[in-house]
N, C-alpha and C positions, 0 to 999 in steps of 0.2 A: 292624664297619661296612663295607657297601658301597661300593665308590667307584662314582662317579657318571660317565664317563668322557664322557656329553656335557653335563658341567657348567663352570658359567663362574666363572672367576677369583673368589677371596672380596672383596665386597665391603663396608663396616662397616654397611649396613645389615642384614647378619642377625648375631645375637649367635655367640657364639665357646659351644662347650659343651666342656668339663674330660675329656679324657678320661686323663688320665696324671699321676701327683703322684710325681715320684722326687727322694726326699731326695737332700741333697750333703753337704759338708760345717756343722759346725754351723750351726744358724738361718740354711738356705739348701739350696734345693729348688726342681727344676724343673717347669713346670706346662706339661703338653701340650694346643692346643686343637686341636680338627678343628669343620668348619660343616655344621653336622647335613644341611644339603643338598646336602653331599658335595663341594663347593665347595674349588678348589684355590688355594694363595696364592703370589702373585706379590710380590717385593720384591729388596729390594737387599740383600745379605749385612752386616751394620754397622746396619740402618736399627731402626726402635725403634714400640712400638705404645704406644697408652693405655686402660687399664682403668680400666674406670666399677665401683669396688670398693661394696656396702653394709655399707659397715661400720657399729655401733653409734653412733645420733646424724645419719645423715644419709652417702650415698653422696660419696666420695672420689673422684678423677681423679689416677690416676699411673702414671708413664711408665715403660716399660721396655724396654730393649734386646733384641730377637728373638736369640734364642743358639742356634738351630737355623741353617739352610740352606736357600734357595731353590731348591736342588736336591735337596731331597726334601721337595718342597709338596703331602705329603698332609696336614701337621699340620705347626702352627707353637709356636713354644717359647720361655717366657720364664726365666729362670736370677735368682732374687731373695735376698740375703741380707738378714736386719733387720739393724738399726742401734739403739741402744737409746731415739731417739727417733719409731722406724717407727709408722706407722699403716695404712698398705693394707698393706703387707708384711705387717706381725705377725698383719692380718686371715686374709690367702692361706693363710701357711706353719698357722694354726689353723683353719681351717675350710673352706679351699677344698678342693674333694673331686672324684673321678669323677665325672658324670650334671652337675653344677651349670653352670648358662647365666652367661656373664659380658657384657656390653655392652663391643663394643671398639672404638676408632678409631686409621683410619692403613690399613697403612703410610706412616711418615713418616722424615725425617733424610735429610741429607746426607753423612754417616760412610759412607764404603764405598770399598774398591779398586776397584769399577768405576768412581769418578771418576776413577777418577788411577791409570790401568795402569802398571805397571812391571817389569820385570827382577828386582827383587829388595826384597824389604821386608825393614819394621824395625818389627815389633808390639810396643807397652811398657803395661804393663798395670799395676794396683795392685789388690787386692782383686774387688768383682763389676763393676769395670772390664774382666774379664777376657772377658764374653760377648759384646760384638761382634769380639772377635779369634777365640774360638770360631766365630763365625756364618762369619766371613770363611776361618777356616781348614782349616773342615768344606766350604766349597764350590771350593774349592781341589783339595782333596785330590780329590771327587767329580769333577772339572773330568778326571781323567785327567791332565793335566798339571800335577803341581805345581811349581809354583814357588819361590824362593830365600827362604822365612822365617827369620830367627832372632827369636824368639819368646820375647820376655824379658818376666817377670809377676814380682812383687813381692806378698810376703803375710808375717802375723805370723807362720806358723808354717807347716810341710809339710804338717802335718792339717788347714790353712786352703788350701790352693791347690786352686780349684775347676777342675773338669775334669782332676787331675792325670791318672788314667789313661785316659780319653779318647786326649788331648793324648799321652801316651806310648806308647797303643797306634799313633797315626798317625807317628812319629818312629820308631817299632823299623819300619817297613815302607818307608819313602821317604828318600833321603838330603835334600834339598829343603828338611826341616824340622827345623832346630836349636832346641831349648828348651833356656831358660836361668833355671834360677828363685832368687832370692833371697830369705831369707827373716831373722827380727828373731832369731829364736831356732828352736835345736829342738827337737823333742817331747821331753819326757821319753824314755829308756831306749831311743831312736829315733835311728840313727846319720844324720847328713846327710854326704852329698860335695858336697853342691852351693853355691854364695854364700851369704856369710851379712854381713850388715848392710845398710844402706840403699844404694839403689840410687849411683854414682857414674863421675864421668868415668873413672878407671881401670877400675872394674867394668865399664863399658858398653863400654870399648877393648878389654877380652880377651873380651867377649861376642861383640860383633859390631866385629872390627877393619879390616870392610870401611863401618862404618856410615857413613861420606861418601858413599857409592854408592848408600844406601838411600832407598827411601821409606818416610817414618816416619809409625805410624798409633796415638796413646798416646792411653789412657782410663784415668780413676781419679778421685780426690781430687783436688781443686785446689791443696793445696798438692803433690802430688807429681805434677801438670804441669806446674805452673812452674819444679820443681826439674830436670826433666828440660828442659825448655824452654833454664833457665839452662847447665846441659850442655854443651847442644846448638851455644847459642851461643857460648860461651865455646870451643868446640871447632872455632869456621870454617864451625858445618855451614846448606847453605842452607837457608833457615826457610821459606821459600816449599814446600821438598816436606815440612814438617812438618804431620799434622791432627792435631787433638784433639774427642775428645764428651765432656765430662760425664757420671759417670751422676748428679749434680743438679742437671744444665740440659741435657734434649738438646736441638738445632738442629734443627730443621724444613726452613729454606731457609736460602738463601747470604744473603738480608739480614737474618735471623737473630744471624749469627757475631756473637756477641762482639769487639768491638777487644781483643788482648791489649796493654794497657800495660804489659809488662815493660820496667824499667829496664835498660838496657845502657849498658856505657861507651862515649863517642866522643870526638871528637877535642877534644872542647870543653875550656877551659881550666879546670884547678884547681893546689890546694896543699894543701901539707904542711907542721906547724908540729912539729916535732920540739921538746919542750917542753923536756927534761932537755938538749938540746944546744943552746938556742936557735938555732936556724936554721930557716928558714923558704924551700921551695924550690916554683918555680911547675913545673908539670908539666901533663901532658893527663889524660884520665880513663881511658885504657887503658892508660896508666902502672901499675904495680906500690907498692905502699908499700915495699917492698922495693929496688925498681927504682932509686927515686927516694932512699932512702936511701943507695943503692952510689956513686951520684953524687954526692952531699952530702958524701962521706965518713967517714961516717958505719956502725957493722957493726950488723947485726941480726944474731947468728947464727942459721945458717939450714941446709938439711937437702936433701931431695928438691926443694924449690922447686914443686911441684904441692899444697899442701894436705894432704900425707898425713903427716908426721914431724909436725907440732904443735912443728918447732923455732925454728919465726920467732913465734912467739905474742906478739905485746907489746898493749898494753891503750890504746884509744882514747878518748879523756877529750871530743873533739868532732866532729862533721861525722859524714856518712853516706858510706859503704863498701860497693861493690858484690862480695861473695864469696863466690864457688863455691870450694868444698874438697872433700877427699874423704876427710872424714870424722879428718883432726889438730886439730878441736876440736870440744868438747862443745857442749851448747845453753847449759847452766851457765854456762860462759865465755862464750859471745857476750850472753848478757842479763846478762853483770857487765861487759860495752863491752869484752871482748877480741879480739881479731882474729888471721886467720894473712896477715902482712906481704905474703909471697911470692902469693897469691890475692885479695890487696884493691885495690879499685882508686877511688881518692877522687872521690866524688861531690859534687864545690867543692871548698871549702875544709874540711880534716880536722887534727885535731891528735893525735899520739901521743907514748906518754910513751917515747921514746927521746934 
C-alpha cells in the first residue's frame, strides 16, 4: 500500500481494513490496521480503540488497548489474548483476516506517560495487561532517548509472556530498560533463571530497589492491581504517582476513574482479644498482631517478620485483618481464618487463638 503523504490524521469515520494477523503466544495474536486512504494515526502511547466486531448473533463493541506506537503511525495495532469466556476475541483470533474492513472508534484513554513525564518509571504488567506498556515502551525506545524502565510483567508460564522477544531484543541494545519477569511455573524440559511465584513486596524490592523514585504505570487483572496497590502501600510508596487501566474497564477521561476503595490501615482505634491468654489489648490499626502481642507479653513465635517464614501463622477465630505477605501463607490457610501475625494489621476489633 501506498502511503498517502498529503493525507490527514485517521479519523473513526472511515473503517480500519486488516492488513497483518501475527500469532503470539497461545490464543493470542496481533492484528495490524492501516486506513485504506492512507490516513496516518495520531494517539497517545497506553491509549486503547473500540471495535464494532460481527460476530454470530448480532455485532459486539469491545475495547482494546493499541500495543503498537505513535511513532510509527503508518498502521495501528491491537495485541488480544481469549479468555475462556471471550466473545469478540475468539471472533478475531478465528476469522479475522488480511483484506477484512473493521468499524472502529477512538483513540481514547487516559493511560499514558505523556501524562505524567518522569525520570524514571515503574511498568507492572499481568497477562495481555502487558500491551500498553509495549505501546509505551516501543515509543520510548523510538523517542532516541530512552528512558529509566524497569519493566516488571507477570504470566503463568515463560511460553505465556507476550512480546517476550520483542521486549528482549530492546533490553540487549539499551541499558535504560531492565526487564523483570515472574512467572507461576516453568515450561516443561524449559530451564528458567528468572522469578518464579507471584508477584511480592520482596520480589518487587530486588526488582526495582529504586522503586520509591518511580512513576508507576500497572495494567492487569483486578485482583492483581489491588495486590500490587496493597505493595505499594504498605511500602510508604506515594500513590498519587501510581496509575492503573484495566484491560476489563478501560478509562476514557479523568471523570471516568474509578474511586479505588482500597482498605489501608490508619490511626483509627482497634483490638485484640488473644483468646487462649485471655487478654485483650486496645491498639491502632497500623499496629502489627504481632506488635501488639510483644506488648501484651505475650510470644508468637516468629521468623523474618515481613510475611515470608510462615512462622508467626496463628489462626483468627474473629474480626477482619488487613495482610500483605510475601507469600508464608497459602490461600488454604487464610480461607481456614489463619493469618501471618507479623503482616496483620486488625481492622477493629480481632480475636486470635493465642
Amino acid at each position: 500500500m501506498q502511503q498517502n503523504w498529503t493525507a490527514k490524521p485517521w479519523s473513526d469515520a472511515e473503517w480500519l481494513e486488516c492488513a497483518m494477523v501475527v500469532p503470539d503466544v497461545a490464543d493470542a495474536a496481533s492484528f495490524t490496521f492501516r486506513a485504506p486512504s492512507g490516513a496516518w494515526f495520531d494517539y497517545q502511547p497506553g491509549q486503547f480503540i473500540t471495535l464494532d466486531l460481527p460476530v454470530p448473533g448480532g455485532n459486539v463493541q469491545r475495547t482494546y488497548t493499541i500495543s503498537s506506537s505513535p511513532s510509527r503511525p503508518l498502521s495501528i495495532s491491537v495485541t488480544v489474548k481469549a479468555q475462556k469466556d471471550s466473545v469478540g476475541t475468539r471472533w478475531m483470533l478465528d476469522h479475522l483476516k488480511p483484506g477484512m474492513k473493521i468499524k472502529a472508534y477512538g483513540p481514547s484513554g487516559i493511560f499514558s506517560f505523556h501524562r505524567h513525564p518522569a525520570k524514571k518509571y515503574l511498568f507492572i504488567s499481568a497477562g495481555s495487561g502487558i500491551t500498553p506498556m509495549m505501546s509505551m515502551t516501543t515509543w520510548a525506545w523510538d523517542s532516541g532517548e530512552m528512558p529509566d524502565i524497569v519493566f516488571v510483567h507477570a504470566a503463568r508460564r515463560p511460553s505465556e509472556i507476550i512480546f517476550r522477544e520483542r521486549l528482549e531484543q530492546f533490553a540487549n541494545r539499551v541499558p535504560g530498560l531492565q526487564l523483570r519477569f515472574t512467572v507461576e511455573e516453568p515450561d516443561p524440559f524449559r530451564a528458567w533463571p528468572g522469578y518464579r511465584g507471584r508477584l511480592s513486596q520482596i520480589m518487587l524490592g530486588l526488582m526495582a530497589p529504586d522503586y520509591l523514585d518511580r512513576e508507576v504505570f500497572c495494567c492487569g487483572p483486578e485482583p492483581f492491581m489491588q495486590g500490587v496497590r496493597e505493595m505499594l502501600q504498605s511500602l510508604g510508596y506515594d500513590m498519587s504517582r501510581y496509575h492503573q487501566e484495566s484491560f476489563g474497564m478501560a478509562v476514557a477521561t479523568e471523570a471516568e476513574k474509578p474511586v479505588l476503595a482500597d482498605v489501608t490501615p490508619s490511626e483509627a482505634a482497634a483490638s485484640i482479644t488473644f483468646a487462649a491468654s485471655g487478654k485483650t489489648a486496645a491498639c491502632a490499626e497500623t499496629d502489627t498482631v504481632l506488635a501488639v502481642a510483644k506488648r501484651s507479653g505475650l510470644n508468637i513465635p516468629s521468623g523474618c517478620t515481613f510475611g515470608l517464614c510462615g512462622t508467626c501463622k496463628v489462626r483468627k477465630t474473629a474480626g477482619e485483618v488487613h495482610m500483605v505477605h510475601n507469600g508464608g501463607i497459602t490461600d488454604e490457610d487464610i480461607a481456614e481464618g489463619y493469618i501471618l501475625a507479623c503482616c496483620s494489621h486488625p481492622m477493629g476489633a480481632v480475636t486470635v487463638e493465642v
